[in-house]
FISE-365385 format. One record per residue (C-alpha): residue number from 1; residue in three letters; x, y, z. Coordinates in pm, 1 decimal. Example, Ala and Ser with C-alpha at 12.3 -4.5 7.8 and 13.67 -1.06 7.14 Angstrom:
+-----+---------+----------+----------+----------+
! num ! residuo !     east !    north !       up !
+-----+---------+----------+----------+----------+
!   1 !     ALA !   1230.0 !   -450.0 !    780.0 !
!   2 !     SER !   1367.0 !   -106.0 !    714.0 !
+-----+---------+----------+----------+----------+
This chain:
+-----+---------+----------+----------+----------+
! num ! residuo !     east !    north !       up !
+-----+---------+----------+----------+----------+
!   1 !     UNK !   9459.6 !  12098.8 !   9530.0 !
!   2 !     UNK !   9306.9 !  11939.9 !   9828.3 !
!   3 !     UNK !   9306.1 !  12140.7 !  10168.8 !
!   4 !     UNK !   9546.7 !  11976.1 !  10419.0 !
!   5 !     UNK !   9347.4 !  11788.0 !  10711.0 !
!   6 !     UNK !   9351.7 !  11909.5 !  11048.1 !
!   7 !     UNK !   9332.9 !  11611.4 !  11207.5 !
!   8 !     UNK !   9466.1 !  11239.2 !  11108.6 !
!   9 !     UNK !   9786.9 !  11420.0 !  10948.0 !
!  10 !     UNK !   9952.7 !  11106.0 !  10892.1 !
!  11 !     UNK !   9733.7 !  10978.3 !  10595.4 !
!  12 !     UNK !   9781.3 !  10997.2 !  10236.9 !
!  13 !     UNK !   9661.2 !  11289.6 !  10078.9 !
!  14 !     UNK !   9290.3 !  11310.0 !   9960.9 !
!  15 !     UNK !   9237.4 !  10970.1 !  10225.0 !
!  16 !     UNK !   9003.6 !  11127.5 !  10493.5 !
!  17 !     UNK !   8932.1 !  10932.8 !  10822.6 !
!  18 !     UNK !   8596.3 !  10985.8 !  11030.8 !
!  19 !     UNK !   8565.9 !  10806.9 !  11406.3 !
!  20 !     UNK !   8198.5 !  10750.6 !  11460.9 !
!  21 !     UNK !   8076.1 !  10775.4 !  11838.9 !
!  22 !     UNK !   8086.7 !  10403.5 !  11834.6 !
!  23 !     UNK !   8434.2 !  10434.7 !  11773.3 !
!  24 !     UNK !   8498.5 !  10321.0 !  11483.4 !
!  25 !     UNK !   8689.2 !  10488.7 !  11205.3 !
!  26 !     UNK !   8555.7 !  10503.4 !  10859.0 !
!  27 !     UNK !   8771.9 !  10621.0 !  10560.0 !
!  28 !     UNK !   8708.8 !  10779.0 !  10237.6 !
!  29 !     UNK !   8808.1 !  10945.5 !   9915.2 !
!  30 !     UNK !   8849.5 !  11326.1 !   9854.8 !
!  31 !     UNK !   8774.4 !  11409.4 !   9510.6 !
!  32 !     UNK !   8726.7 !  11761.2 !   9621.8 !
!  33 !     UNK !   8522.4 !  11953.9 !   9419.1 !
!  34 !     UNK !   8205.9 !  12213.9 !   9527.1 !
!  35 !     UNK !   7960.8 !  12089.6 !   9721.9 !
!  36 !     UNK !   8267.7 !  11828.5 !   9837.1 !
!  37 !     UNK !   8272.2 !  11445.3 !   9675.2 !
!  38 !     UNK !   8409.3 !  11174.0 !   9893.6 !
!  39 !     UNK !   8409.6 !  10843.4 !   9796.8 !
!  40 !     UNK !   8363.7 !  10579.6 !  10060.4 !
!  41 !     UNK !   8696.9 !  10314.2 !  10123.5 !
!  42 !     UNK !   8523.7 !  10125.8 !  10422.2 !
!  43 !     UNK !   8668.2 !  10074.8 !  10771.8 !
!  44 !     UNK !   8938.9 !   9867.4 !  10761.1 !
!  45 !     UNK !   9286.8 !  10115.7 !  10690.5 !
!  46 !     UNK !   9468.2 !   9872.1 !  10485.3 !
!  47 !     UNK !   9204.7 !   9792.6 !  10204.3 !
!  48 !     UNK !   9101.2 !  10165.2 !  10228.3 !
!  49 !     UNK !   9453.7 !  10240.0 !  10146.0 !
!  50 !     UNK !   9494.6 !   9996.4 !   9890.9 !
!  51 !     UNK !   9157.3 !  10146.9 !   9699.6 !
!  52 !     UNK !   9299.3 !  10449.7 !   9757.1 !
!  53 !     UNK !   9586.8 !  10362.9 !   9598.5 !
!  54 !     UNK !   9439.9 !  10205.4 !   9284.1 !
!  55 !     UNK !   9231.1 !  10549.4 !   9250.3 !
!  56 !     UNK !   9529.5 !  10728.0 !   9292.3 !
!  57 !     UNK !   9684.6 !  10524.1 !   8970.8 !
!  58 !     UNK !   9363.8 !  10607.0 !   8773.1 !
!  59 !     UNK !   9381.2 !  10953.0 !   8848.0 !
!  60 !     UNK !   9553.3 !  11232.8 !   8587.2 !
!  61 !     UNK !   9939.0 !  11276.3 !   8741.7 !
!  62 !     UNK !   9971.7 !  11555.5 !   8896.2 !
!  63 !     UNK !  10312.0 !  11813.3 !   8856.7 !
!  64 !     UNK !  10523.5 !  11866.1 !   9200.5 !
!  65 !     UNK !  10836.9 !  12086.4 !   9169.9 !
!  66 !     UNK !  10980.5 !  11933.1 !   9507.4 !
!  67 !     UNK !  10950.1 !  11560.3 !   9557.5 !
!  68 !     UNK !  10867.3 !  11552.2 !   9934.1 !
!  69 !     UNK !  10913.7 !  11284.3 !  10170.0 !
!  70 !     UNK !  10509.3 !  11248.1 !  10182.7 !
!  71 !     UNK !  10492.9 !  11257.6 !   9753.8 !
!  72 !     UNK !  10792.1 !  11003.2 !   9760.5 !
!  73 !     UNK !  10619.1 !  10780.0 !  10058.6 !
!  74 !     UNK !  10275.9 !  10809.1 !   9855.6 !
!  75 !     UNK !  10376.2 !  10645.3 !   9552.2 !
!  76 !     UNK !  10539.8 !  10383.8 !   9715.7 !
!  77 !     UNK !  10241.7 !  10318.1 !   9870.1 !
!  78 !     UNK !  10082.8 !  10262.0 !   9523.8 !
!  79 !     UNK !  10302.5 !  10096.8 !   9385.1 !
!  80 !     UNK !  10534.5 !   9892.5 !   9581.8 !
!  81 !     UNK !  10324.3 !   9835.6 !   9888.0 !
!  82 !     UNK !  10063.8 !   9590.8 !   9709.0 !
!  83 !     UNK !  10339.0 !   9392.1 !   9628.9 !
!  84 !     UNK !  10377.7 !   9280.3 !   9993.3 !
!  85 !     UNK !  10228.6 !   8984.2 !  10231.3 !
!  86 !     UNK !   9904.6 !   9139.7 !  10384.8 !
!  87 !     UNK !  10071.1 !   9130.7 !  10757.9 !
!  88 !     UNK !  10400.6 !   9338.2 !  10639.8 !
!  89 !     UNK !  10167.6 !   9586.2 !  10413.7 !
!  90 !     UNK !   9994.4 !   9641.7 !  10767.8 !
!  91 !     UNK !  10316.0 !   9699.8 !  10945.4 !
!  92 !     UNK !  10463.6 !   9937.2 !  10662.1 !
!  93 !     UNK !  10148.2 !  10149.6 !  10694.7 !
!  94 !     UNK !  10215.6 !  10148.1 !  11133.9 !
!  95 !     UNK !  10545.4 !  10244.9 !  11043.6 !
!  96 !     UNK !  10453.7 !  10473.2 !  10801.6 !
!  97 !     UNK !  10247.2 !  10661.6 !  11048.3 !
!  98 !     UNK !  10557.1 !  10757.6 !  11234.9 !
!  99 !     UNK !  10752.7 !  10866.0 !  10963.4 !
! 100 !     UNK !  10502.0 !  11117.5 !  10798.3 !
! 101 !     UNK !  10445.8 !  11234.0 !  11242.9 !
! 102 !     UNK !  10836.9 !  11377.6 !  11162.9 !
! 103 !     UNK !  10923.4 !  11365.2 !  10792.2 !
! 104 !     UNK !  10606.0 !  11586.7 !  10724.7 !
! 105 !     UNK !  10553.4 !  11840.6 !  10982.4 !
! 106 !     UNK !  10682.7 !  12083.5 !  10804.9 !
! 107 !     UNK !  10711.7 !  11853.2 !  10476.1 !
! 108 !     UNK !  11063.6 !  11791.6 !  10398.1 !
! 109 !     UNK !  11199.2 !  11746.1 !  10045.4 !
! 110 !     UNK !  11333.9 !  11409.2 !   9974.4 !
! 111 !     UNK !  11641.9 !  11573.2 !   9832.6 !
! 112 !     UNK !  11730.3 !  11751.3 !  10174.7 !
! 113 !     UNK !  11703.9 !  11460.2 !  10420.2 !
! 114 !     UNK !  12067.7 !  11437.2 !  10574.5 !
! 115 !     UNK !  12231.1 !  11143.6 !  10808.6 !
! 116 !     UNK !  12149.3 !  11401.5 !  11125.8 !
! 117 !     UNK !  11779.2 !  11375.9 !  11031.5 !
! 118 !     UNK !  11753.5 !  11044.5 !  11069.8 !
! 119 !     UNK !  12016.8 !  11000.0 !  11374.2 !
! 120 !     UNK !  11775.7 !  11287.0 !  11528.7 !
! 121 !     UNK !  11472.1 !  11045.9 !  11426.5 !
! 122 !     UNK !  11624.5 !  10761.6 !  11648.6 !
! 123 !     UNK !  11653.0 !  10963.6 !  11860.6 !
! 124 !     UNK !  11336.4 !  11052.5 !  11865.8 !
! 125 !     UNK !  11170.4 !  10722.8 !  11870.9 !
! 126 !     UNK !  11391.6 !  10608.9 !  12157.8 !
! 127 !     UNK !  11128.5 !  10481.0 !  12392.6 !
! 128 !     UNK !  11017.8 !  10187.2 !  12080.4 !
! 129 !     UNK !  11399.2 !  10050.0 !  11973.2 !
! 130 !     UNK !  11246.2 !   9756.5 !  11811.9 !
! 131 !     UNK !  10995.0 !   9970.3 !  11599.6 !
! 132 !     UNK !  11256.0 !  10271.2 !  11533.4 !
! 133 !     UNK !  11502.6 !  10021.3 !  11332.6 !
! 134 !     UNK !  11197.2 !   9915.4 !  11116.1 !
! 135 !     UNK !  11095.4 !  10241.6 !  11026.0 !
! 136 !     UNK !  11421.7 !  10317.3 !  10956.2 !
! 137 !     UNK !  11442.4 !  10001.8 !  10722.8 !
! 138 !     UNK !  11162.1 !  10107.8 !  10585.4 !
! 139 !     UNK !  11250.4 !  10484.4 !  10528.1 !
! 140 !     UNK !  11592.7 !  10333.7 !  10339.4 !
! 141 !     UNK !  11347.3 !  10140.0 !  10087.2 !
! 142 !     UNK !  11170.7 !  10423.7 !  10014.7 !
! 143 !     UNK !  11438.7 !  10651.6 !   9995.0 !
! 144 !     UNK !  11634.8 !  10411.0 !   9723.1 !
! 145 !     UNK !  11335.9 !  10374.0 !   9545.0 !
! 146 !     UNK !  11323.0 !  10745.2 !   9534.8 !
! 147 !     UNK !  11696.6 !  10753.4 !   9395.5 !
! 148 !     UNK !  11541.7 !  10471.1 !   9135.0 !
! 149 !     UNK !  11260.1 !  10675.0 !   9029.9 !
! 150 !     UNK !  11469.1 !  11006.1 !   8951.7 !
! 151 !     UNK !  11335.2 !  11193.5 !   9273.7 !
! 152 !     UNK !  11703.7 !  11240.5 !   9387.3 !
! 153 !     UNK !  12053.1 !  11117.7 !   9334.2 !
! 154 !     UNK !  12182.7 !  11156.4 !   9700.7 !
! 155 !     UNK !  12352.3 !  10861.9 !   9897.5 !
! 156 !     UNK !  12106.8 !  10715.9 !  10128.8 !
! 157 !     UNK !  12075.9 !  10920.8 !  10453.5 !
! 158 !     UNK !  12004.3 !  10580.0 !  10664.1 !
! 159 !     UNK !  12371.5 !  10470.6 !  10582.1 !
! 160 !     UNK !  12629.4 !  10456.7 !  10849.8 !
! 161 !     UNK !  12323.4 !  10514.3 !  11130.5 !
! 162 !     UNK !  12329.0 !  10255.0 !  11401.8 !
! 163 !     UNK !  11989.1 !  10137.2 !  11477.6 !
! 164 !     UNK !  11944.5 !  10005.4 !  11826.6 !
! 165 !     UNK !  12054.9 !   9666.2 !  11902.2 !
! 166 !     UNK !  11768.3 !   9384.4 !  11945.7 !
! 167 !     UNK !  11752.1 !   9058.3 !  12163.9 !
! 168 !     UNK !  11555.6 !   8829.0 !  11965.1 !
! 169 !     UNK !  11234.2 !   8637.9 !  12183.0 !
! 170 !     UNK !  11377.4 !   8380.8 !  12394.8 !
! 171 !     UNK !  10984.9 !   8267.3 !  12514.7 !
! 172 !     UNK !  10935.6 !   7845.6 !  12559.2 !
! 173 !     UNK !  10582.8 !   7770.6 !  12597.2 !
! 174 !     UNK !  10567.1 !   7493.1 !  12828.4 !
! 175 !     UNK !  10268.1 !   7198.8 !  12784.3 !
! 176 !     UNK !  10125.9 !   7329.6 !  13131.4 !
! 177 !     UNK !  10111.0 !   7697.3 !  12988.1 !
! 178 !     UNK !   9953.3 !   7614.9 !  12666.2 !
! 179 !     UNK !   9663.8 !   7387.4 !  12830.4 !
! 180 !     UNK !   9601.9 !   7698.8 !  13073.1 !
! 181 !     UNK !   9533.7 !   7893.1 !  12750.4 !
! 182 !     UNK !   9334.3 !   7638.0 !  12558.9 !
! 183 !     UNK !   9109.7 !   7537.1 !  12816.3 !
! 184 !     UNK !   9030.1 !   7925.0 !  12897.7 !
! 185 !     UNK !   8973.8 !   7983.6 !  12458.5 !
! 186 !     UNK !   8626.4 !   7952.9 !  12308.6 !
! 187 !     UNK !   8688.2 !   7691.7 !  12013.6 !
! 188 !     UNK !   8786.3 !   7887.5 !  11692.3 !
! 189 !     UNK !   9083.2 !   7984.1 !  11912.8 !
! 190 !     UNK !   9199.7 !   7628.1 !  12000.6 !
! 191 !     UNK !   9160.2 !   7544.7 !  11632.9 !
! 192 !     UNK !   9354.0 !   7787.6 !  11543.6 !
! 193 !     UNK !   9625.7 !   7713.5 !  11867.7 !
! 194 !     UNK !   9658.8 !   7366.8 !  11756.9 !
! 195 !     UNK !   9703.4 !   7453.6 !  11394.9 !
! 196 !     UNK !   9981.4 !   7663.3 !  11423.8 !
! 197 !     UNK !  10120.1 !   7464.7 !  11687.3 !
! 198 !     UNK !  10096.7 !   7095.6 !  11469.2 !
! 199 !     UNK !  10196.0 !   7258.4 !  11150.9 !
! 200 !     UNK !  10503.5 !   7480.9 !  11283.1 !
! 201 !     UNK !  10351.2 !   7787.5 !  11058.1 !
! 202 !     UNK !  10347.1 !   8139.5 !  11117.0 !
! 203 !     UNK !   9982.1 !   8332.0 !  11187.2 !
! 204 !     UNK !   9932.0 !   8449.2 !  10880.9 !
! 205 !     UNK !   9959.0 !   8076.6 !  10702.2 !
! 206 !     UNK !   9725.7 !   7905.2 !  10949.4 !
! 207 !     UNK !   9461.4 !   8188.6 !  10868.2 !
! 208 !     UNK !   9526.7 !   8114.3 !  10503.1 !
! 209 !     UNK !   9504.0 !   7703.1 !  10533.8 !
! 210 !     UNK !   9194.6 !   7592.7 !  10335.2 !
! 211 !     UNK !   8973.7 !   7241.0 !  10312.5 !
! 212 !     UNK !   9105.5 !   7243.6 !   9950.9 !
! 213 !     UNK !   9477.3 !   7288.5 !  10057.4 !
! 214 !     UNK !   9450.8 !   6918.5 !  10197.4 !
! 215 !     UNK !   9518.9 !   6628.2 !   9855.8 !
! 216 !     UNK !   9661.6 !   6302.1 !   9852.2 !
! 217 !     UNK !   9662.6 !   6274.7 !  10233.6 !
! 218 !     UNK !   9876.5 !   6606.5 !  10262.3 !
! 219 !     UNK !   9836.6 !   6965.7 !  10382.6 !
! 220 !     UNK !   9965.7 !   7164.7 !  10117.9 !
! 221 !     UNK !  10116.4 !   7513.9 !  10267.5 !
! 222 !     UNK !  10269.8 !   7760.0 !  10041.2 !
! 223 !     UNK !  10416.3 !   8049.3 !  10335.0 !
! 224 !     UNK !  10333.7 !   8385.9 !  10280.0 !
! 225 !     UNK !  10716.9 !   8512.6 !  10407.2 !
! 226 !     UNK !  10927.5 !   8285.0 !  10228.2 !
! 227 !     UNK !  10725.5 !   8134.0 !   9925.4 !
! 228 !     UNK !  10866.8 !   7825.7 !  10082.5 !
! 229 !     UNK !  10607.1 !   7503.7 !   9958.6 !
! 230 !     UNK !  10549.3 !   7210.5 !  10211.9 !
! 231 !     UNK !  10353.6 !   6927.4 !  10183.7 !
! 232 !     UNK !  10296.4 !   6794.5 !  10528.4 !
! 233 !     UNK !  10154.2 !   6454.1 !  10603.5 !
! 234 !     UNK !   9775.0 !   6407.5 !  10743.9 !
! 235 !     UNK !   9827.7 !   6244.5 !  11032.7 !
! 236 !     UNK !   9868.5 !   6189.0 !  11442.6 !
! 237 !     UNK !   9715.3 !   6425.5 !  11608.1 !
! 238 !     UNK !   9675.6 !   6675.1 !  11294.7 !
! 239 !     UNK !   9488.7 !   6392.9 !  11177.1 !
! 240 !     UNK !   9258.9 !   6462.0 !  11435.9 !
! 241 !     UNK !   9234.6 !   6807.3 !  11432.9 !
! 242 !     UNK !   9135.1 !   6803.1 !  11042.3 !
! 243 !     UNK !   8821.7 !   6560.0 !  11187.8 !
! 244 !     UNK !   8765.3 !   6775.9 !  11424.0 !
! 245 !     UNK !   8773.9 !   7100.2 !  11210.3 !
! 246 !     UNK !   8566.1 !   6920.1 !  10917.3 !
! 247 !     UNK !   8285.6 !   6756.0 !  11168.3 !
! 248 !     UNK !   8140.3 !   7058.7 !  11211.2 !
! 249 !     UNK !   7876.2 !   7221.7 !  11056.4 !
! 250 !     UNK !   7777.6 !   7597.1 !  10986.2 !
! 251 !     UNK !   7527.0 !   7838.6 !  10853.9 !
! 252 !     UNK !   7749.0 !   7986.3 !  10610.4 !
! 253 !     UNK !   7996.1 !   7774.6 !  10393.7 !
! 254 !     UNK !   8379.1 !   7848.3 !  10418.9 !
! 255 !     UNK !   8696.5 !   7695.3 !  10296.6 !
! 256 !     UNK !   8848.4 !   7796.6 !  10584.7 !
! 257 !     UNK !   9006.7 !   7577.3 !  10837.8 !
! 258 !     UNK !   8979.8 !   7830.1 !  11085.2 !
! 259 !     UNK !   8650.3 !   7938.1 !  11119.8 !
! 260 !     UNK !   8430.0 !   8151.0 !  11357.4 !
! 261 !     UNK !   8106.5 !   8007.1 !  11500.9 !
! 262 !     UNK !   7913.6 !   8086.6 !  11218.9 !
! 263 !     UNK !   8140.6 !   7924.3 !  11002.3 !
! 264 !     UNK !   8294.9 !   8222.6 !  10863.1 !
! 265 !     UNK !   8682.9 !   8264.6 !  10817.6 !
! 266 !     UNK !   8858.1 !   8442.7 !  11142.7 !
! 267 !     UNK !   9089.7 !   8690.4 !  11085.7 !
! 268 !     UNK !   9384.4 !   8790.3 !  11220.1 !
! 269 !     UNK !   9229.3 !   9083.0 !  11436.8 !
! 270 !     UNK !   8971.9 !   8844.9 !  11553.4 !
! 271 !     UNK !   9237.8 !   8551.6 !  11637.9 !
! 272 !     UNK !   9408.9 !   8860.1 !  11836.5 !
! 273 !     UNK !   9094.8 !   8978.5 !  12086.5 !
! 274 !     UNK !   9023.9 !   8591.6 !  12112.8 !
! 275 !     UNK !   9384.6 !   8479.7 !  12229.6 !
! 276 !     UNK !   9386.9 !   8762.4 !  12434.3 !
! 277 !     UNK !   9093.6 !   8725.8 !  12591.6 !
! 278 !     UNK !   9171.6 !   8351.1 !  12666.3 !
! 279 !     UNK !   9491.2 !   8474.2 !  12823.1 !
! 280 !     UNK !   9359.6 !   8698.4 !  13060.2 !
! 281 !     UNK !   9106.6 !   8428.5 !  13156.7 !
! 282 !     UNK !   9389.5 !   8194.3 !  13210.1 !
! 283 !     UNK !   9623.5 !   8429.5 !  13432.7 !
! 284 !     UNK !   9329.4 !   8510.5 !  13644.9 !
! 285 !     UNK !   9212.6 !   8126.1 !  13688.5 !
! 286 !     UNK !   9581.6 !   8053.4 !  13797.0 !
! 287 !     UNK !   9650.2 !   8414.7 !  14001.7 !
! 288 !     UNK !   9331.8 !   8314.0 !  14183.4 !
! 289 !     UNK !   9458.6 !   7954.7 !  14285.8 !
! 290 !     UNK !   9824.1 !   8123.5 !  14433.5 !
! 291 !     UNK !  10003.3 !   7994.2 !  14129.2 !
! 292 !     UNK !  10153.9 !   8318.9 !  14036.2 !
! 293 !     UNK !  10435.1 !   8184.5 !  13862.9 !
! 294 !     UNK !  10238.6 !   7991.5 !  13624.8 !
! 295 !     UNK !  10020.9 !   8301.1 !  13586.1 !
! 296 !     UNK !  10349.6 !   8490.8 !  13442.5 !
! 297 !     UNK !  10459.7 !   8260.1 !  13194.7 !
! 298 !     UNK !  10087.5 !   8269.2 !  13073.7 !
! 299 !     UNK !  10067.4 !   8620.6 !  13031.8 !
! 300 !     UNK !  10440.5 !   8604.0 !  12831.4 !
! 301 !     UNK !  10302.6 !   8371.2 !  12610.9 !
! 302 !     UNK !  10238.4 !   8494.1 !  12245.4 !
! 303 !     UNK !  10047.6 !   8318.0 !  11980.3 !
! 304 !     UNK !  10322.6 !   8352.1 !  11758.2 !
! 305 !     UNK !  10530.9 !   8180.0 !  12016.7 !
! 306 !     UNK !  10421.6 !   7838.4 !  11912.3 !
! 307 !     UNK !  10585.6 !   7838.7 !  11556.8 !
! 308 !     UNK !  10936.1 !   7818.1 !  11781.9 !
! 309 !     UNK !  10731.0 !   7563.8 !  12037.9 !
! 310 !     UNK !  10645.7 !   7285.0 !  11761.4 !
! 311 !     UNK !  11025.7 !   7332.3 !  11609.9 !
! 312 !     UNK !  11165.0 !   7266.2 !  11920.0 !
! 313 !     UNK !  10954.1 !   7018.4 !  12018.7 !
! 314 !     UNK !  10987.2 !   6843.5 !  11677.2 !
! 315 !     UNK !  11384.3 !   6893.2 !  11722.8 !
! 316 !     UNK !  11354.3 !   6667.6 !  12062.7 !
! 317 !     UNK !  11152.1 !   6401.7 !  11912.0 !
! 318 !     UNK !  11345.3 !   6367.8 !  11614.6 !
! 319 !     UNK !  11613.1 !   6600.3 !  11497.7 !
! 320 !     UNK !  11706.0 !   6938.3 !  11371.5 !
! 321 !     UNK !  11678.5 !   6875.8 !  10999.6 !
! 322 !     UNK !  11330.8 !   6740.9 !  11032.6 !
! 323 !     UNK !  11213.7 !   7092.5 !  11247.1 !
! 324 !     UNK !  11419.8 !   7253.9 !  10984.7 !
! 325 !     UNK !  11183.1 !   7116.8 !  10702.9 !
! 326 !     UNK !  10885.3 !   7191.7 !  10912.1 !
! 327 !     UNK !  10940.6 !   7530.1 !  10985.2 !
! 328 !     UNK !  11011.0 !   7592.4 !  10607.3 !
! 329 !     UNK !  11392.8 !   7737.7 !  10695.2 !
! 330 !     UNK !  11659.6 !   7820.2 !  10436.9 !
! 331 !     UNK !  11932.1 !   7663.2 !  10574.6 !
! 332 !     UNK !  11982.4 !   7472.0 !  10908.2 !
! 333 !     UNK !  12194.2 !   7723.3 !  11081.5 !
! 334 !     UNK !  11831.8 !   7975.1 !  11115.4 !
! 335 !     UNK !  11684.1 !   7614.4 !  11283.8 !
! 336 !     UNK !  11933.0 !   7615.9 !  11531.6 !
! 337 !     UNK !  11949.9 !   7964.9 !  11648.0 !
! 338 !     UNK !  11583.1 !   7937.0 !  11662.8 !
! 339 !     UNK !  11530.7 !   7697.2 !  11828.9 !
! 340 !     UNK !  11824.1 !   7728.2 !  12055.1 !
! 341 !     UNK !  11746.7 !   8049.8 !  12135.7 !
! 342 !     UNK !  11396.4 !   7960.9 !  12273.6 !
! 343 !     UNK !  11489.4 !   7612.9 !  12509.9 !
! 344 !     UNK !  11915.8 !   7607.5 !  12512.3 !
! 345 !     UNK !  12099.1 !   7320.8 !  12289.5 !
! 346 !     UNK !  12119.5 !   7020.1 !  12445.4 !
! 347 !     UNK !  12459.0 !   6915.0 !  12590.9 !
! 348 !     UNK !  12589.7 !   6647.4 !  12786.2 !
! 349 !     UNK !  12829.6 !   6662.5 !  13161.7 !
! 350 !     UNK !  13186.1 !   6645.7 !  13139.7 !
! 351 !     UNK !  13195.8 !   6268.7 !  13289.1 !
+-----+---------+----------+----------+----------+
């Protein structure tokens, strides 16, 4: 059995994390053993996870008398995180984090955990509502999948606890607050800006749009969330921007439409720094030139703001079905709080 870490507590067991000087964190494998094997994973935590995962599956099972929160959380990881869009796998293993920090210190046997124990957890994480009712969500999947894999047959402790109540983002970027941003970005930001913005699509679907994605005089977007399919028409000022993006030339070849300088696709930790960088520049330019106001509403803005922006503005040039379409929602009702939400509905005076 492998010796429990000292340090990094929250990770799997047998995945070992080492933080250079430099700073950066480099994971790997404990196979155990005498002298000690370690296999490396790399740096980035969710693909060292996920090869951590499919060693874990290769690996002989081994007996546990008590199913433990941690042995329970561990096998979902394995199994049912992989299943996931890369951005919520990334999210589950954030939330995870916080979960083990409680659920594991001392370990706690899936069978035991009670209603109070999680009330006491949301209590607990009262300072970050927002992320406490995720990781509860995400403690009630794992929990019934523990029920569905024989672990336990007790009702779901998450049942019957409130979770704290949420106000959904109410942010309008304005034209004058997203120029202040895109003339501050280098250029694989502003691609990336007006991509999201002209298509309506989430982060993770602009990052995912390739040269071979465009047919017939169509962008064709399959959303990572949803599954929704769109086909959206070449033209106007996307038009432009697929000039503009395919004009260029690089040292390395990419299929990417978002690309980095030296042509290589930019992720979404790189689209991040870069936004946020651009910000900053922004907010200064404008705090510098007494326009403090306009300095605020730059420093509220959020990339992912501009999926509501190009729904509402595509509501006011046309009409909620058609920003309804764009945006890839269900039903119209979701366009309307949405967009709502984000500018006000439009009414007219009494007289």
């Amino acid at each position: 059995m492998g010796r429990r870490p000292t340090k990094h507590f929250n990770l799997p067991s047998r995945l070992r994390a080492r933080t250079l000087a430099s700073g950066r964190t480099y994971y790997y494998y404990d196979k155990g053993g005498t002298p000690r094997h370690e296999i490396p994973l790399g740096s980035d935590y969710a693909l060292a996870v996920k090869k951590w995962a499919e060693i874990e599956i290769d690996a002989r099972p081994r007996h546990v008398e008590i199913a433990t929160f941690r042995y329970v959380a561990e096998r979902y990881q394995r199994e049912v995180l992989p299943t996931k869009a890369p951005r919520t796998q990334r999210d589950n293993l954030k939330e995870l984090s916080n979960l083990l920090v409680f659920f594991d210190n001392p370990p706690a046997p899936i069978e035991q955990i009670a209603p109070q124990h999680i009330a006491e957890y949301m209590k607990w994480r009262k300072d970050a509502p927002v992320r406490a009712n995720r990781e509860k969500a995400l403690f009630s999947h794992i929990f019934n999948k523990a029920r569905e894999w024989g672990y336990t047959s007790a009702a779901n402790p998450c049942a019957g606890i409130k979770g704290y109540t949420e106000h959904g983002r109410d942010v309008y970027v304005e034209d004058e607050t997203y120029k202040a941003v895109w003339d501050a970005a280098d250029w694989p930001t502003r691609d990336a800006m007006d991509l999201a913005y002209l298509t309506g699509q989430r982060p993770s679907d602009v990052l995912k749009m390739r040269l071979k994605d465009i047919r017939d005089g169509f962008l064709w977007l399959t959303q990572g969330k949803t599954n929704a399919k769109l086909r959206m028409a070449i033209e106007g000022e996307l038009a432009a921007l697929v000039e503009r993006i395919q004009g260029r030339t690089y040292k390395v070849t990419s299929l990417a439409l978002i690309r980095n300088e030296e042509g290589q696709p930019l992720s979404a930790s790189a689209l991040d720094n870069r936004f946020e960088d651009a910000r900053k520049r922004a907010a200064k330019i404008l705090e510098d030139a007494d326009r403090e106001e306009e300095a605020a509403a730059v420093r509220q803005f959020q990339f992912r703001d501009l999926r509501a922006k190009a729904g509402t503005d595509k509501s006011d040039a046309t009409d909620m079905r058609q920003a309804q379409q764009q945006l890839g929602h269900k039903n119209l009702k979701m366009t309307e709080v949405y967009v709502r939400k984000r500018a006000g509905a439009k009414v007219t005076p009494t007289k």
